[in-house]
N, C-alpha and C positions, 0 to 999 in steps of 0.2 A: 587808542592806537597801540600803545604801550601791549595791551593784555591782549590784542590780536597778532605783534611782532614775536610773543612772547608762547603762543598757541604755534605760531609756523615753526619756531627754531625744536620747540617740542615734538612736532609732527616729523621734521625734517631729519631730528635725532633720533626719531620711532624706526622710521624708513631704512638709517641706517644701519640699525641695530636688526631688522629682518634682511636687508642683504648681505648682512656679516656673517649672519646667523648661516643661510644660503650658502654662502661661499663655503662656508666651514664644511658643509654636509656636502660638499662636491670637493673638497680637495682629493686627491689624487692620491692612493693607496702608498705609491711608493715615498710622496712627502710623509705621509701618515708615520711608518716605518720607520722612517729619517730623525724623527725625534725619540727616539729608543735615547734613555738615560744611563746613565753609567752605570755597569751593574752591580756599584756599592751604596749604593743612592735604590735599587728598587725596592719598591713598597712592598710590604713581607705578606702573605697571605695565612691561615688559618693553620693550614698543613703542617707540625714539625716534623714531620721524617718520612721518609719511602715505605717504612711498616706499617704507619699509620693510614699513609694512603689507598695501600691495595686493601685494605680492610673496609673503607671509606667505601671504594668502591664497587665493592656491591648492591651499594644503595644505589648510585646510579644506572645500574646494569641491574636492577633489580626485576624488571619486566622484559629484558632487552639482554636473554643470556646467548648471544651468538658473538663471536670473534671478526674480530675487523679484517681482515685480508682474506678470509675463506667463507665466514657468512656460517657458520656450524654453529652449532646449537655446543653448550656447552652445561654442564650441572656439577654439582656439590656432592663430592662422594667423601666415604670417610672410611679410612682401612689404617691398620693397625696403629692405633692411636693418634693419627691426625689425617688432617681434611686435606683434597685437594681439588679443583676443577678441572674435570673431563672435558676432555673433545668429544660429543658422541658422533657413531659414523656414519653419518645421513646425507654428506653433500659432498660424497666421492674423495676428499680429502685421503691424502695415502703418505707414509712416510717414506723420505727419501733415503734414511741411514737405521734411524733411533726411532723406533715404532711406539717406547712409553715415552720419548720426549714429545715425539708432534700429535700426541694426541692428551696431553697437558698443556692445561691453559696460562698460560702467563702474562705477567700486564707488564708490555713493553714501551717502552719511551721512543714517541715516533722521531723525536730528534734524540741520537743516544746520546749517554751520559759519559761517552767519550769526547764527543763533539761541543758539549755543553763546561765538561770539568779540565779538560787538555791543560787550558792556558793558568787554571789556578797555581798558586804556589804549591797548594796540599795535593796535587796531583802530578807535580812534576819535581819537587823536592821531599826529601825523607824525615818528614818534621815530625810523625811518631813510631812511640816506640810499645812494644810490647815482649815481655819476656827478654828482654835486653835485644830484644834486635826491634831495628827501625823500619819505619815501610811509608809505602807515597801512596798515589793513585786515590780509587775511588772509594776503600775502607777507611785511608787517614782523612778526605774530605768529610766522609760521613760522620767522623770522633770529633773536627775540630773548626769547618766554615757553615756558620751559618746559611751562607749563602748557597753554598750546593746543594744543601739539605732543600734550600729552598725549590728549587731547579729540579733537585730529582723529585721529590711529592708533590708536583704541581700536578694535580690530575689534568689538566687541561693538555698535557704532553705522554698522558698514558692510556697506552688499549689493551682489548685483550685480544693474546694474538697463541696460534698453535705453541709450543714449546720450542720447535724444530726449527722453521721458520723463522722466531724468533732467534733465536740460536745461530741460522745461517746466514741472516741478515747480518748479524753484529753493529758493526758501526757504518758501514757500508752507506753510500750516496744514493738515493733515488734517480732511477733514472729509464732510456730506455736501452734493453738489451734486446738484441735480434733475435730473430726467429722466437717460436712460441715452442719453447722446449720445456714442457712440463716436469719437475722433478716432484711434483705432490701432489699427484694425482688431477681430478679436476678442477683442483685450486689456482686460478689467475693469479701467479704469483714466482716470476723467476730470478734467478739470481746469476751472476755472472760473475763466479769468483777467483775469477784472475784481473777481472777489471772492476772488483770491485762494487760494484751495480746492482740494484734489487728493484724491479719493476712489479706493480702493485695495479690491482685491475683500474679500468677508470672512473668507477662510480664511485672512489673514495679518493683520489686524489686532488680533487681542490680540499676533503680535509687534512692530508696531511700539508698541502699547502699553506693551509690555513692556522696548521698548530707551528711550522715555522718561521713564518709571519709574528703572530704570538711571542713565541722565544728570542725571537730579533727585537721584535718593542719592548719585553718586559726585562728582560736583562741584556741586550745588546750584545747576544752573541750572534759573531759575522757569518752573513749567507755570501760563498762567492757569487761572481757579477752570471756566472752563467745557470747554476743552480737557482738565482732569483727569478732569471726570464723563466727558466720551465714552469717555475710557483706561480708567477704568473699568468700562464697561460694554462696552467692545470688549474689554478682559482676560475678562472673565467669558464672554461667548459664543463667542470663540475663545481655550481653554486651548492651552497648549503641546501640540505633535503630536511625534510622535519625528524628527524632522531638529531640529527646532529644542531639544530636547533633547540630540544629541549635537553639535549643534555648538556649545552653549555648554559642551558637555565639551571639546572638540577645543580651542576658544580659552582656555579656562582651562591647558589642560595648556601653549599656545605661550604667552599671554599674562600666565600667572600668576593667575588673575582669573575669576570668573565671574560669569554675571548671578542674583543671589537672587533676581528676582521670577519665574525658569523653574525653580528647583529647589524642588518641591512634595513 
């Protein structure tokens, strides 16, 4: 009787441990989110700096050279003594001001590294100094917090994007602007820079939902309450598509790390 009481409390502790399990894989994205840890407590990943990074990534865009918001092919040229990545002009893209910035490639931070470094100390006080004068912002974060360095070379929060674009975006909120007023030609991609907004087509927006999702868990920096509903409902209508499945495989295997809100 003993070793059959003793067979149910086992069976019984089996049971529980596969509806825990259950539960777990159905909790609700925004609890998920909710347990974002302090961001002096995150766990550090592979990446020490934002040079390292863009170099980094070329491996992962190593089969996969088009740009995130326009979809352009982009290549490795090299003129007077250093390299850069091309826009080439195949997918109607046009510039709106600066004709060599938007068709240079750049790897921009889909959550910027305004919105990311703001509240640091080394971004809002003058803690270094160089040639006897002192300075803040994102060059003193980069000489002296770990932890920004961490933030800005997280490749999981970098694409590549026109130069321009990038440029025009700056730190600007996602969101949507009226009417479909193209300022770059055939590119799905406008900005509204008096209110500040930059609308991005929709077959890539549950990924940028999904890299600031990411940035709220991994270092808890805050989404307001109305920018969270858009992420949510732009996660829901554009799920992860297979590129953006292997290449949060590709950056986990260089970076150590991957993003949970693409692995479903």
């Amino acid at each position: 009787m003993k070793f059959k009481s003793l067979l149910i409390i086992l069976f019984i502790l089996a049971c529980q441990n596969i509806f825990s399990e259950k539960e777990n894989q159905l909790k609700d994205r925004q609890d998920f989110i909710n347990q974002a840890s302090d961001s002096s407590l995150a766990p550090t990943h592979k990446i020490p700096n934002y040079r390292i990074a863009k170099k980094l990534l070329t491996k992962i865009y190593k089969d996969r050279s088009r740009d995130f918001y326009c979809n352009c092919n982009f290549i490795r040229i090299f003129k007077e003594g250093y390299s850069v990545n091309q826009i080439q002009n195949d997918c109607g893209l046009q510039a709106r001001v600066n004709r060599e910035r938007a068709f240079r490639m750049e790897w921009e931070h889909i959550m910027p590294a305004y919105e990311f470094g703001k509240d640091l100390t080394c971004w809002k006080n003058n803690l270094c100094e160089k040639n006897g004068k002192s300075f803040k912002g994102r060059k003193c974060c980069r000489r002296i917090d770990p932890i920004f360095n961490q933030m800005e070379s997280d490749l999981h929060n970098l694409r590549p994007s026109p130069g321009e674009i990038n440029s025009d975006r700056s730190s600007f909120v996602f969101g949507d602007v009226p009417g479909e007023r193209r300022k770059y030609g055939s590119c799905d991609f406008e900005v509204d820079f008096v209110n500040q907004i930059a609308e991005p087509k929709e077959d890539i927006r549950g990924d940028i939902a999904r890299t600031y999702f990411y940035m709220n868990l991994r270092y808890k920096i805050s989404i307001s309450q109305s920018q969270m509903e858009l992420f949510k409902s732009w996660d829901e209508s554009d799920p992860p598509d297979d590129w953006e499945v292997l290449r949060n495989k590709r950056i986990k295997k260089i970076q150590g790390n991957s993003n949970p809100f693409i692995e479903r």
